[in-house]
N, C-alpha and C positions, 0 to 999 in steps of 0.2 A: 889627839887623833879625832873624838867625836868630836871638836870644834870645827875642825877641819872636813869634819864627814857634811857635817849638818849644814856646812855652807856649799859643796857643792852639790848635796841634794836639792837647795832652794835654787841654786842656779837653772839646775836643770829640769826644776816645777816651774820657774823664772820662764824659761823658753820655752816650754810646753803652753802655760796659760796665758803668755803675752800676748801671743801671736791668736787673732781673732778665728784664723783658717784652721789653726791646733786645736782651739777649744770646739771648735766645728765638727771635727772628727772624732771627736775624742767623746760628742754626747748625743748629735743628733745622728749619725749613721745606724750606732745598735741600737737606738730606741726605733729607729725605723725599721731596721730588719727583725727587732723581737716583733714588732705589731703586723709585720707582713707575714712571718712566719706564722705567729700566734693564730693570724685570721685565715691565711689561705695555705699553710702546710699542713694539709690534713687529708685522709685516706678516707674520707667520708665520702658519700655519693649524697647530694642533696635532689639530685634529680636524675632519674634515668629515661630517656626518652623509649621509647619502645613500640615496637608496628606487631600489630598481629593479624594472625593468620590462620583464620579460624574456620572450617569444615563443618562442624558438628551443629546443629542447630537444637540441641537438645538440653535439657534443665542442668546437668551437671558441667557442661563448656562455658551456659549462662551464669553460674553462679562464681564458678574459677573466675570469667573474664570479670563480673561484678567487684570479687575481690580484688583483683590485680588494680583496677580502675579505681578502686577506692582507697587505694594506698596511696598518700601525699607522695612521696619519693617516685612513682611509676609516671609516665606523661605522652599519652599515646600520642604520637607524632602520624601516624600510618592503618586505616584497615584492609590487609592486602585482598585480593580476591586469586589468584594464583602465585605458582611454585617462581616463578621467572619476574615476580617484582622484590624478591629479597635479596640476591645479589648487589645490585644496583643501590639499593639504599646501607647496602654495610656498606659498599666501597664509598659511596659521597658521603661516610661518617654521621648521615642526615640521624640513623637511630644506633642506639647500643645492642640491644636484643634485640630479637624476632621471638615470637613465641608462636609456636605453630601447635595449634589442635585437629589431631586428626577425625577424620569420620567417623570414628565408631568410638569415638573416647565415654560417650554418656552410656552409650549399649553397652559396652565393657563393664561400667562399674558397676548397673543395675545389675547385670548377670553376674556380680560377686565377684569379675576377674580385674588384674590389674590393668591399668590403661596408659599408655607410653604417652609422655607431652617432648614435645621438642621443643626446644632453646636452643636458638643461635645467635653466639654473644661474637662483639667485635673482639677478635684477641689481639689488636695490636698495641693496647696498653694492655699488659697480662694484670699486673696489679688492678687495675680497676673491673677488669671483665673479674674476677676472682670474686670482687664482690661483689658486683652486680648480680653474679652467678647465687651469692650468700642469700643477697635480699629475695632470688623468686623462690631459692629452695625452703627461703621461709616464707613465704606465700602461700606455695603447696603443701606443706606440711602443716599450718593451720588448714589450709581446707582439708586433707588427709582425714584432721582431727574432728572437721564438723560435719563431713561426711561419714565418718564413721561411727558419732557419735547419735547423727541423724536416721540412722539405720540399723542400729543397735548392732552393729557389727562387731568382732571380735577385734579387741585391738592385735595392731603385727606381732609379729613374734620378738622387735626387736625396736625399742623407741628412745629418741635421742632425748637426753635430761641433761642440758648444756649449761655449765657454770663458768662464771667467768672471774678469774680470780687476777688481784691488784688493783683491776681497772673494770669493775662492776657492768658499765653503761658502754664499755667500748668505744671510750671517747679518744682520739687518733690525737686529741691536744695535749692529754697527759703524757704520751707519748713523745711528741716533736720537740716540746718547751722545754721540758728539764735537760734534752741536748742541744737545744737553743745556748744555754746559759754555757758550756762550755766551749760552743764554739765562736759564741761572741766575745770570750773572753779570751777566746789563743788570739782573734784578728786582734783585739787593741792592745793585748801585750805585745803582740810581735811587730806591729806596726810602730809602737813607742822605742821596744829596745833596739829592732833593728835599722833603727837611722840614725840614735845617740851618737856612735861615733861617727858615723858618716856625716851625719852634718857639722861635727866638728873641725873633721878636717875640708868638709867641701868649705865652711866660711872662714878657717885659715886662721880656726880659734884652738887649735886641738895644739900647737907647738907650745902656746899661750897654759894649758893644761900641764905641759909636760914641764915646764920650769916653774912652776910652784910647788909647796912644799910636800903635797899628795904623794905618796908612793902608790904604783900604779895597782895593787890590789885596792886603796882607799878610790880611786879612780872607778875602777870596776864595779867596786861595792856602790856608790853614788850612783853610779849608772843605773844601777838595777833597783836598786830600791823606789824609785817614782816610779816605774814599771810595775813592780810587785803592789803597788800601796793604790794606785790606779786600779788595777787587775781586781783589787779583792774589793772598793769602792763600787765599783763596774756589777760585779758579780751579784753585792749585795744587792743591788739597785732591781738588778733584772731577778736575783729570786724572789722580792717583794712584789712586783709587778705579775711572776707566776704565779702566787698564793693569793695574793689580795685581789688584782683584777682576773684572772683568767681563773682561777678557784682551782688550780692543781693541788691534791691535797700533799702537805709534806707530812710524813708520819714518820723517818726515823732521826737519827742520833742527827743536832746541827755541830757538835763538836767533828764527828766525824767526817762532816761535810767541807766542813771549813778544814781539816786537815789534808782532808782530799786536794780542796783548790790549793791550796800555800803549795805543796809537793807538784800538784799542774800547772801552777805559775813557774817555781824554778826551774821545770824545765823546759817552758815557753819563753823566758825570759834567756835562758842557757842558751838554747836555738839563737835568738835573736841576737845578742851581743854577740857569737859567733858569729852571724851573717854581716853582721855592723859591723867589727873586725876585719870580714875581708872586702868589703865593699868600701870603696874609693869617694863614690859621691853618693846623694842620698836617692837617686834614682837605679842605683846598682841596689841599694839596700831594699828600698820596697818592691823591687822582681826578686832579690833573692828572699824575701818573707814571702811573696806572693808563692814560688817555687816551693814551699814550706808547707803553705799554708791547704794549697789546694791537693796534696795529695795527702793529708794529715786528715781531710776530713773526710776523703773517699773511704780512708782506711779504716778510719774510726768505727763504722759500722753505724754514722749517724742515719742514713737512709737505706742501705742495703749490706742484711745481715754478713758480718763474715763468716759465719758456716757454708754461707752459700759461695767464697772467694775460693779460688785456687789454691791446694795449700802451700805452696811457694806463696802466694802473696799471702795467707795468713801470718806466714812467718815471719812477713815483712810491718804484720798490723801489732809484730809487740815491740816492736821499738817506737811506736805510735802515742806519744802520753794521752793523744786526746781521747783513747779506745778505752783505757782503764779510767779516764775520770766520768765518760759517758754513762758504764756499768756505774760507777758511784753515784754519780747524779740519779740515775733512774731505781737503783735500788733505795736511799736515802727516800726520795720523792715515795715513790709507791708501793717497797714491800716491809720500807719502816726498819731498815738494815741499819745496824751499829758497826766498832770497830772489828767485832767479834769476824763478822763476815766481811768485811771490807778488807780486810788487813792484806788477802793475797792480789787487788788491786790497789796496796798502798805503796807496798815497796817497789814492785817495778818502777813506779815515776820516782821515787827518793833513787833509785839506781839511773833512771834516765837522766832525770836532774844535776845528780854528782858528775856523772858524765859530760854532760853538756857544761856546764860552769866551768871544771877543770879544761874542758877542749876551748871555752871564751876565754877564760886566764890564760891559758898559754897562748892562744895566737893573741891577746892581746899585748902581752910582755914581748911575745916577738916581733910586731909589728911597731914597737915604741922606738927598739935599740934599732 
């Protein structure tokens, strides 16, 4: 039997790396999407343009507006002189904020009261205005700080002492990357497993399979395994690439990590030999990965949290392996997680996995007789 295993395994590493278009796919698309993502998926604001709109001609609007202007990330695009030039530049997207200082904002503060600043942020990306929102409220709150300190003021009664824990510097990379890795690894599993049979029977080799000596689980088993062996080659590739070039720190268990993906490969590889299975040629097979693939990683919670989903569709995100290997990936990476905590996102996928492989086996024995 493993003579017989190990020859249709090379066969069908044989047709994967013959073909010059297979090896194409199979190295330069994730290296391209980890360094796209790596460099432009990220919730940083490098520049926010901003018009202001300033009333007050006195030392404290002079100093706020010195600060704001001297922050690298702020980039005054506009200085309005009335109420009726700020419409017009949110809607042409020309700036992100307006910052309007009213009249009496420096008289208010010498006279010891508080003094209202108005911000108006474009809200039609919420995510970014959220931050943009972040950046002035820290702006004003150093000046808060050197204003009050300038005048021997009593500090508020109530003042922010903000830590940031896993992710120190708030960097949006450590975040995207480590779900980088497993969603680049469900496209090339699912893409490998879900054409194996289909391109067997589209080039009219698969009858050829069926009358040699393999019984169709040694069949099965062949199939998946260059898919698994790919998958975790892949994977390693692109967590070297996170740690060594983009400096994501990994601080927990790698035994536990590598348990993770084997358990999210079986059941990416499960999916895929299912789809292959019912797919006739190998263009049926990559819509039906595709059909897989794009609503596996909506669910996932790789960009928008599922706390925030429906809970009919929460319900829908646990039969999802790439949701519990996400949670692995990013607690492994940045909170230095072992098996201890991992365990209740281990077995869901060993249950998806079982699932899936039994549901590839059987339509794949009934699709033989």
């Amino acid at each position: 039997m493993l003579i017989r295993l190990l020859a249709l395994i090379r066969k069908e590493f044989l047709a994967l790396l013959k073909d010059p278009r297979s090896r194409l796919v199979l190295i330069v698309p994730p290296m391209i999407q980890l360094l796209v993502f790596g460099y432009a998926a990220t919730f940083d604001l490098k520049e926010i343009p901003y018009a202001l709109y300033n009333e007050d001609r006195g030392a404290a609007a002079r100093n706020l507006v010195a600060a704001i202007d001297g922050a690298p990330v702020f980039q005054r695009r506009a200085t309005l002189h009335a109420e009726g030039e700020i419409a017009p530049l949110v809607d042409r997207r020309d700036v992100l904020v307006v910052v309007h200082i009213g009249p009496r904002f420096s008289a208010d503060l010498l006279s010891g009261r508080s003094a209202s600043l108005q911000v108006i942020v474009d809200g039609r990306n919420s995510n970014t205005a959220m931050i943009a929102l972040n950046y002035v409220s820290a702006m004003v709150e150093r000046f808060n700080r050197e204003w009050i300190a300038a005048h021997a003021l009593q500090s508020p009664p109530a003042r922010l002492d903000i830590r940031s824990w896993f992710n120190p510097n708030l960097e949006s990379r450590w975040f995207f990357i480590p779900g980088i890795v497993g969603m680049l690894t469900l496209v090339t599993t699912m893409l490998v497993t879900a054409l194996t049979v289909a391109r067997e029977r589209e080039q009219g080799t698969f009858e050829q399979l069926l009358v040699t000596p393999l019984r169709p689980g040694e069949i099965l088993l062949g199939k998946a395994l260059p898919g698994f062996l790919i998958g975790i080659v892949q994977a390693t590739a692109i967590l070297l690439i996170a740690t060594l070039w983009f400096k994501v720190p990994l601080l927990g268990s790698l035994p536990a990590l590598y348990a993770g993906l084997a358990l999210f490969l079986l059941s990416g590889i499960g999916a895929g030999l299912f789809i292959s299975s019912l797919a006739a040629t190998q263009q049926q097979g990559l819509l039906g990965a595709f059909l897989f693939m794009v609503p596996a990683v909506i669910l996932s919670g790789f960009a928008t949290p599922i706390a925030n989903m429906p809970s009919l569709v929460q319900a829908l995100t646990r039969i999802d392996p790439l949701r519990y290997f996400l949670v692995i990936l990013r607690k492994v990476f940045l909170e230095g997680a072992g098996f201890d905590v991992l365990m209740n996102q281990l077995w869901p996928m060993a249950v998806i996995g079982a699932v899936t492989l039994a549901l590839a086996s059987w339509l794949f024995r009934h699709r033989m007789v």
